[in-house]
C-alpha positions as CSV (number, residue, x, y, z in Angstrom):
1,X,0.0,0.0,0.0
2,X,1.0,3.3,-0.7
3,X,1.0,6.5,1.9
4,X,0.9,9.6,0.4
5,X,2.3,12.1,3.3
6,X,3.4,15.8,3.1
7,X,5.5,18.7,4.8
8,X,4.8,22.2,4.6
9,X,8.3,22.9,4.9
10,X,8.1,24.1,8.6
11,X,11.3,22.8,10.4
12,X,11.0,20.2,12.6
13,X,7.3,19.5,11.2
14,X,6.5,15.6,10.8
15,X,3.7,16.5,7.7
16,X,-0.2,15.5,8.2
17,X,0.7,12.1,7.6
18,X,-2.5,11.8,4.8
19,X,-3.2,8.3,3.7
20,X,-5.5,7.9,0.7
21,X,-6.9,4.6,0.4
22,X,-6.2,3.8,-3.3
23,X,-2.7,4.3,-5.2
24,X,-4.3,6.2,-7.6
25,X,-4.9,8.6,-5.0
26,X,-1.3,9.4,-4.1
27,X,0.3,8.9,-7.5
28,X,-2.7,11.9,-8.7
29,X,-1.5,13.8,-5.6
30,X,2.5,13.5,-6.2
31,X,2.1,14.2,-9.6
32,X,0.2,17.7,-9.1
33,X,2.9,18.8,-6.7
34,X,5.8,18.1,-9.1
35,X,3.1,20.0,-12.2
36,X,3.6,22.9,-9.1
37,X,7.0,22.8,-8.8
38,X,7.3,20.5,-6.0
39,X,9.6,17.6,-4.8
40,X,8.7,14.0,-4.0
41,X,10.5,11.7,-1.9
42,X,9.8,8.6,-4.0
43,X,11.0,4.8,-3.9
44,X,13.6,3.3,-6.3
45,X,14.9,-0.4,-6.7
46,X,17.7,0.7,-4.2
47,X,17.0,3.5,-2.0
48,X,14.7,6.4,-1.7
49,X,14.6,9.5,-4.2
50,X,14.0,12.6,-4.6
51,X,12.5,14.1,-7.5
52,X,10.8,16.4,-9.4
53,X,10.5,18.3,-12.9
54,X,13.4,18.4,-14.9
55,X,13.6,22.5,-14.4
56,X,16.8,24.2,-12.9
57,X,14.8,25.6,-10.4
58,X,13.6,22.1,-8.8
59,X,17.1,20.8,-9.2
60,X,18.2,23.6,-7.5
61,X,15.6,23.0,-4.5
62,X,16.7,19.4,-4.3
63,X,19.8,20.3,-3.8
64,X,19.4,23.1,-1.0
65,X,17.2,20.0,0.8
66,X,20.2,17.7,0.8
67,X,22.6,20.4,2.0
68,X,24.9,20.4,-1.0
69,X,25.9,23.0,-3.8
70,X,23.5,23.0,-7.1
71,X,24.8,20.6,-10.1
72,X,23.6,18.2,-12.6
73,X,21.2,15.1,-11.3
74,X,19.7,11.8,-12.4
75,X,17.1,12.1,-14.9
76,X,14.7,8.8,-14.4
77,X,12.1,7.5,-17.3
78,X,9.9,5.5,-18.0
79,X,11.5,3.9,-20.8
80,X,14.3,4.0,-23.2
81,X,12.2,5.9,-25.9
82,X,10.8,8.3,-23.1
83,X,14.8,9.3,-22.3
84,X,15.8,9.5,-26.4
85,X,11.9,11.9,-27.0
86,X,12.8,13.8,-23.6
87,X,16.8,15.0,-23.8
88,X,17.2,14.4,-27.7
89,X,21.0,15.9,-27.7
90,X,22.2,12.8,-25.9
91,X,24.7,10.7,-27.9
92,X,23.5,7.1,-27.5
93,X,26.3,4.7,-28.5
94,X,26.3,1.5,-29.8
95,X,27.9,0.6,-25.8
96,X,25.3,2.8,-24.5
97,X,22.1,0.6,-26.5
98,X,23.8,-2.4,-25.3
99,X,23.9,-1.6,-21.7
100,X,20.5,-0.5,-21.6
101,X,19.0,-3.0,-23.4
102,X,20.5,-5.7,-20.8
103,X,19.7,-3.8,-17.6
104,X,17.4,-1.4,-18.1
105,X,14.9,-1.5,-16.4
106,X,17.4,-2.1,-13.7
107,X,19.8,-0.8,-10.9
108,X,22.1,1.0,-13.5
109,X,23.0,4.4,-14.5
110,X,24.4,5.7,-17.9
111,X,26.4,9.1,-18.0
112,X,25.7,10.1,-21.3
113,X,27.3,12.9,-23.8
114,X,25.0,15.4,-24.2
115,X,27.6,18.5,-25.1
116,X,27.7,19.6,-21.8
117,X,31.3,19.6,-19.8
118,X,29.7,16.5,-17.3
119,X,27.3,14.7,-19.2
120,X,24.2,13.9,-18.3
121,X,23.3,10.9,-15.9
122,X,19.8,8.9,-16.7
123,X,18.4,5.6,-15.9
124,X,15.1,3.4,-16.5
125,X,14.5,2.2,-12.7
126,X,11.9,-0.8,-12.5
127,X,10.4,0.3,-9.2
128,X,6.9,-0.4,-10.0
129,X,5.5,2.6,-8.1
130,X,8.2,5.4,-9.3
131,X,7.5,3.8,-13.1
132,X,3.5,4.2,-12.1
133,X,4.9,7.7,-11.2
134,X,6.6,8.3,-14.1
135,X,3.8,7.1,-16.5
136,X,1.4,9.5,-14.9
137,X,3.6,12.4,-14.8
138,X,5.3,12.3,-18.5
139,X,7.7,9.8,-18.8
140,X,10.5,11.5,-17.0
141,X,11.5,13.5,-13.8
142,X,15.0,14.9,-12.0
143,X,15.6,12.5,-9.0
144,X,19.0,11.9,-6.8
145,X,19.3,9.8,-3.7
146,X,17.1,11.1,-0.6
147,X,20.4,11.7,2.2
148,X,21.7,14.8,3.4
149,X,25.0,15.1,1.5
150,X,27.6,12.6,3.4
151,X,25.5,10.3,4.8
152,X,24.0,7.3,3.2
153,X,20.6,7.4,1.5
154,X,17.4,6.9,3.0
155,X,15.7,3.4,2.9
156,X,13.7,3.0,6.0
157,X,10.2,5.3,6.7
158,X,12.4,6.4,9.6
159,X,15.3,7.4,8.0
160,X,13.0,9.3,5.1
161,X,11.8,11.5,7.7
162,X,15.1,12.6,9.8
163,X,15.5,13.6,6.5
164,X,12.4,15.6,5.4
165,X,12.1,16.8,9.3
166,X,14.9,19.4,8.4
167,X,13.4,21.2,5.2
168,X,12.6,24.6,6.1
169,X,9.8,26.5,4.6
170,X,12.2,27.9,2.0
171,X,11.7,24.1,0.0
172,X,8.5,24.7,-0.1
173,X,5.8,21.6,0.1
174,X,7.4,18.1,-0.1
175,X,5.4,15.5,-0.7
176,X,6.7,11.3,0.0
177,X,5.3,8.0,-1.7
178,X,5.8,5.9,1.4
179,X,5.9,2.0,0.8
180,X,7.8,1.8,4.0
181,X,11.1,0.3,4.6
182,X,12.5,-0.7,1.3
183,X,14.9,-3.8,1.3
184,X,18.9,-3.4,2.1
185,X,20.2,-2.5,-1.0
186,X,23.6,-2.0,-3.1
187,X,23.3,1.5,-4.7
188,X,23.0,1.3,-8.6
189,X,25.8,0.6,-11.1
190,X,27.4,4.1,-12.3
191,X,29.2,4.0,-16.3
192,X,29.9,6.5,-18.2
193,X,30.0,6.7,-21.9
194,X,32.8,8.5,-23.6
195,X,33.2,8.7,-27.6
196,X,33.5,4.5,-27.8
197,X,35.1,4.4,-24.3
198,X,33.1,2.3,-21.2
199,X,34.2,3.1,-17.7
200,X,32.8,2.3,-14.4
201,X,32.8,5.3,-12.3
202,X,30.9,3.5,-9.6
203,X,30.4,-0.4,-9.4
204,X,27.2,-1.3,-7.0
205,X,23.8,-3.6,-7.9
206,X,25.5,-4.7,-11.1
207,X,28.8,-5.8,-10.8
208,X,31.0,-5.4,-14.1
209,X,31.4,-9.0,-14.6
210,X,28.1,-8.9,-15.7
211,X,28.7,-5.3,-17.8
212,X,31.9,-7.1,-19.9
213,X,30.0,-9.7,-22.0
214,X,27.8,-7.6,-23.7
215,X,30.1,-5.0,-24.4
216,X,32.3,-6.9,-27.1
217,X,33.8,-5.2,-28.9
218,X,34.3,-2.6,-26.4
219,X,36.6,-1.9,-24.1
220,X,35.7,-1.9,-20.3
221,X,38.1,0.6,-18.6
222,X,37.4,1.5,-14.6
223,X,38.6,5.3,-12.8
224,X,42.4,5.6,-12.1
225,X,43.1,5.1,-8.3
């Protein structure tokens, strides 16, 4: 069952705690607040998200939330096609089709080239309520781990709101999709995609041993120590 539960941004505040009684309920609700320019704490494979339109000004609220300096975030979809309609300067390389096509949806997440100095970072996460979301609320939202910068992501109700307990009223409303504690999770596979180059920037819930055979012909490479 799913909880749909907001803060008003009032530090300290533990939200109304609203529970609709049907899904379709809170997925209507969480997807009017991000049409307003609002942020969801949502569920992922791994750990809890946070989310919201793909507009610099919701990236740059998620950010203030978790305490950390504006800069470039996930974008999650719905699907491969929704990514390639959504952002369609991204270079997707032969490497790139591959990967996706074995894990996506899945725990994995391509930095792409999109003429930009860092790329941009998207995955297809198979969640089945952030892909209910993402239906709903046009195939594709900003998202990034749901932590204060420095300390590990959310994945228990409790740890979601020591976390949402802090945003002050400047954050606005902050809405959460609770499905309560999520299972102990490895944090998702990070690769980047350079020209024809492969490397692993961050190896989590898919291990590269699984990444190398369908990659051939191309090179695996992994970050200099």
């Amino acid at each position: 069952m799913v909880k749909w539960r907001e803060w008003a941004g009032a530090p300290g505040s533990t939200g109304p705690g609203r529970a609709p009684a049907a899904e379709d309920d809170a997925l209507d609700r969480a997807v009017a607040l991000l049409d307003a320019g609002g942020v969801v704490a949502h569920p992922t494979s791994t750990v809890y998200g946070l989310g919201g339109r793909p507009w610099p000004e919701v990236d740059a609220r998620i950010a203030a939330i978790k305490g950390r300096p504006p800069g470039p975030l996930i974008r999650l979809a719905a699907s491969r096609t929704a990514l390639v309609e959504a952002l369609p300067g991204t270079r997707w390389t032969d490497a790139a089709r591959r990967i996706a096509d074995a894990f996506w949806p899945g725990p994995l997440t391509l930095v792409l080239e999109d003429g930009s100095r860092t790329g941009v970072a998207v995955r297809v996460d198979p969640h089945p309520v952030v892909r209910r979301l993402l239906d709903r609320a046009g195939g594709l939202m900003t998202s990034t781990s749901l932590n204060v910068t420095g300390r590990p992501p959310a994945i228990t109700g409790g740890e979601v709101r020591a976390v949402l307990s802090r945003v002050g009223s400047e954050a606005g409303t902050v809405g959460w999709l609770d499905v309560g504690d999520l299972a102990d999770s490895t944090p998702s596979t990070l690769v980047r995609l350079t020209g024809e180059a492969v490397e692993i920037l961050r190896e989590g819930a898919v291990p590269a041993t699984d990444i190398t055979p369908v990659l051939s012909p191309h090179p695996l490479g992994r970050p200099s120590p």
